[in-house]
N, C-alpha and C positions, 0 to 999 in steps of 0.2 A: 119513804124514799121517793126522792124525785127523779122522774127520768127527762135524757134528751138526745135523741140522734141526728149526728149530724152526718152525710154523707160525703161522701169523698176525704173522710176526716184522718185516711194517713197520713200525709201531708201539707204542706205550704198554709194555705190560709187554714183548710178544714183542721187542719193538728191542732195550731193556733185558735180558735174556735174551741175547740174540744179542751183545750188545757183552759180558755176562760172562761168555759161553763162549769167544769171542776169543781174551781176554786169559786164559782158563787154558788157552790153546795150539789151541781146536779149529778149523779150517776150517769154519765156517760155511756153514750153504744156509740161508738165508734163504728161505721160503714166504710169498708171498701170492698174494691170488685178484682184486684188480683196479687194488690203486693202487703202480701202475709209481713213480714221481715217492716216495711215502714208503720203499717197500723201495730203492730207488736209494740214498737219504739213508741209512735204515741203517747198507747197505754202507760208504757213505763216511766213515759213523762207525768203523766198525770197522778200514777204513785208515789213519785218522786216528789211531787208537790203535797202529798200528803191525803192525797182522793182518792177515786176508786172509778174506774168503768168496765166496759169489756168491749170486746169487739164481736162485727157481725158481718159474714164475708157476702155480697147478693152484687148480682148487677143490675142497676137499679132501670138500663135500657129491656131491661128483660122482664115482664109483666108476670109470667109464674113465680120467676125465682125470687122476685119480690115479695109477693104474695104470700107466699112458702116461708121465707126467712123471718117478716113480719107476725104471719099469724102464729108460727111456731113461739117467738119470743112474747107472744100476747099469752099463749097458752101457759108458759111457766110462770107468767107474773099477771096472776087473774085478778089480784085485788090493784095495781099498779096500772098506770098510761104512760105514756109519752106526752109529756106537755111541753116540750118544746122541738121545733121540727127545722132542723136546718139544710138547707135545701143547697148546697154545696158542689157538689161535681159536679165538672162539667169536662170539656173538652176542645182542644181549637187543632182544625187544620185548615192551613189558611193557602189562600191562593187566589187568582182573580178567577170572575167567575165561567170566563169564556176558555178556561183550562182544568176547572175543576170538575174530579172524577166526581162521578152520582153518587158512590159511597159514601166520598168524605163530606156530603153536604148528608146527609141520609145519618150516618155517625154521630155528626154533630148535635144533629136536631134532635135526636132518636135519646140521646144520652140528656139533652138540658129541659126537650119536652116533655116526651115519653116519660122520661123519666120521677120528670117534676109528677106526672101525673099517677104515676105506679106507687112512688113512695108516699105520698101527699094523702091520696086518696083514701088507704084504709084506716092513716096515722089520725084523720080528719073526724071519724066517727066517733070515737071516744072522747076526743077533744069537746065534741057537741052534749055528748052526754055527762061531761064533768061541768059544761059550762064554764071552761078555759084553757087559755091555749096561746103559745105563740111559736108563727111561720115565719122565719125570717131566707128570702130566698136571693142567692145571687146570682145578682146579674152582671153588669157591664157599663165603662163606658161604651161601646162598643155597640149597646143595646139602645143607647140613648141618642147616640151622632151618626151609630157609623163611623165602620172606616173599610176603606178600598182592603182589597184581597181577605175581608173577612165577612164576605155577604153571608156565609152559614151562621157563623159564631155571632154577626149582630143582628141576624133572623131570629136566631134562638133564643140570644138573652133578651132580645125585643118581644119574645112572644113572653117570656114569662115575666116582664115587666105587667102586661097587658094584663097577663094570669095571678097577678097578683093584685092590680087591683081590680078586678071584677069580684075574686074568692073573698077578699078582703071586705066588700059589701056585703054577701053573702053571710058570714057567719058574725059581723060584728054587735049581733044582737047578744049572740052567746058566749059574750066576753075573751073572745079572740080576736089576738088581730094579725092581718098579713101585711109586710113589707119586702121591702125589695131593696140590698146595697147594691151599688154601681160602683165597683172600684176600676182605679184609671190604672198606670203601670205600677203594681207592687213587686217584691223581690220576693219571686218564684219562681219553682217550675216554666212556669206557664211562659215565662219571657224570656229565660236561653235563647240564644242565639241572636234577640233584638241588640243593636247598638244604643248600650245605655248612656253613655256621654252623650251622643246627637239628641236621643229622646229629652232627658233631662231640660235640654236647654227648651223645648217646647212648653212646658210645665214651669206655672210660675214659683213651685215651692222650691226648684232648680233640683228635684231627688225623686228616687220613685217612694212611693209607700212602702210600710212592713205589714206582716200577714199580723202583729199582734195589733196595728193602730186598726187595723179592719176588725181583729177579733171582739175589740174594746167597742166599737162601733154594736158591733151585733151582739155581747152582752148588755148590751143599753136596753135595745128591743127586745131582747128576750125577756125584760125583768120588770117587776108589776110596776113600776117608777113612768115605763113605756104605754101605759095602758088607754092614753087617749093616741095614739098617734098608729092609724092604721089606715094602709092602701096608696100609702107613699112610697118615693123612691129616693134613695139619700144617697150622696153622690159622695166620697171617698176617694180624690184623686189630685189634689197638692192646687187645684185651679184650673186643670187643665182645661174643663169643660165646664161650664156653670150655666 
């Protein structure tokens, strides 16, 4: 059995994710950190497709609970790994930065860095001792240009760009590799409340992205076809930014 978690995988891109690792054979752990009711549906997308996963409830800003949630499900599956590690949640509260509360910059960081490092970290060790692996973590455009009223969210996805390719040298001896997508506006969550006819026109593909052309994206790197291409960042945004 193959395993792969991705986080934040109740919805938008992460669901999307988790139903394209599925269907290229992985066992799925589904990670999220409060909404029971959307990772549930997930799941039943992915049996609906004829797969199989489960879910795994932890906040991944939270260093014990992590810890805990992980070593536990290593515990039940002693002959098993995690060979694929998708590094997914994240979070944006956005505002300029001579108005933003210390939390919402603190939240932000705490969820994409922190995080990155809590879940990464102990999923990383067996990786090393099977001699493979694949991180695919996202980021942003946002993390690559910047944009105004989102100095936390292009701090954080900028710091795990950096975090992905330093790790990415680090373990490429032992047939792993780390990358990083950059998606520009895709239809999600994430962008309620944006005016999508004005953005569009900025974007020369004239549309935002879907969470499955990003999923298709990051089934690529997940899959041994990807095996030379690691500590890049692959940019997933209609032209916006190049």
């Amino acid at each position: 059995m193959k395993y792969a978690l991705v986080t934040g995988g109740s919805r938008g891109i992460g669901r999307a994710v988790c139903i394209k690792l599925a269907q290229m054979g992985y066992q799925v752990i589904i990670n999220y950190a409060s909404n029971t009711e959307e990772a549930e549906k997930t799941l039943e997308m992915i049996k609906s497709a004829g797969q199989n996963g489960e879910t795994l409830q932890f906040d991944i800003s939270n260093g014990k609970q992590t810890r805990e949630a992980i070593d536990t499900w290593m515990q039940a599956h002693p002959d098993d790994y995690i060979e694929i590690l998708v590094n997914n949640a994240g979070i944006r509260h956005d505002n300029i930065l001579a108005l933003m509360p210390e939390e919402d910059w603190d939240s932000v960081l705490s969820i994409t860095l922190k995080g990155f490092y809590n879940v990464t970290q102990p999923i990383l060790q067996p990786m090393i001792r099977h001699k493979y692996g694949r991180i695919i973590n996202m980021a942003s455009v946002s993390g690559l240009k910047g944009l105004p009223g989102q100095c936390n969210y292009s701090a954080a996805k900028g710091g795990i760009i950096a975090a992905s390719k330093a790790l990415a040298q680090e373990v490429a001896r032992k047939n792993i590799t780390v990358n990083a997508v950059a998606p520009g506006f895709i239809k999600t969550d994430m962008v309620k409340g944006l005016d999508e006819d004005s953005l569009k026109k900025t974007i020369p593909a004239n549309r935002f992205g879907t969470p499955e052309e990003v999923a298709e994206l990051v089934g690529f790197l997940a899959s041994p076809a990807a095996g030379y291409i690691t500590g890049e960042v692959i940019s997933i945004n209609g032209g916006l930014y190049t």
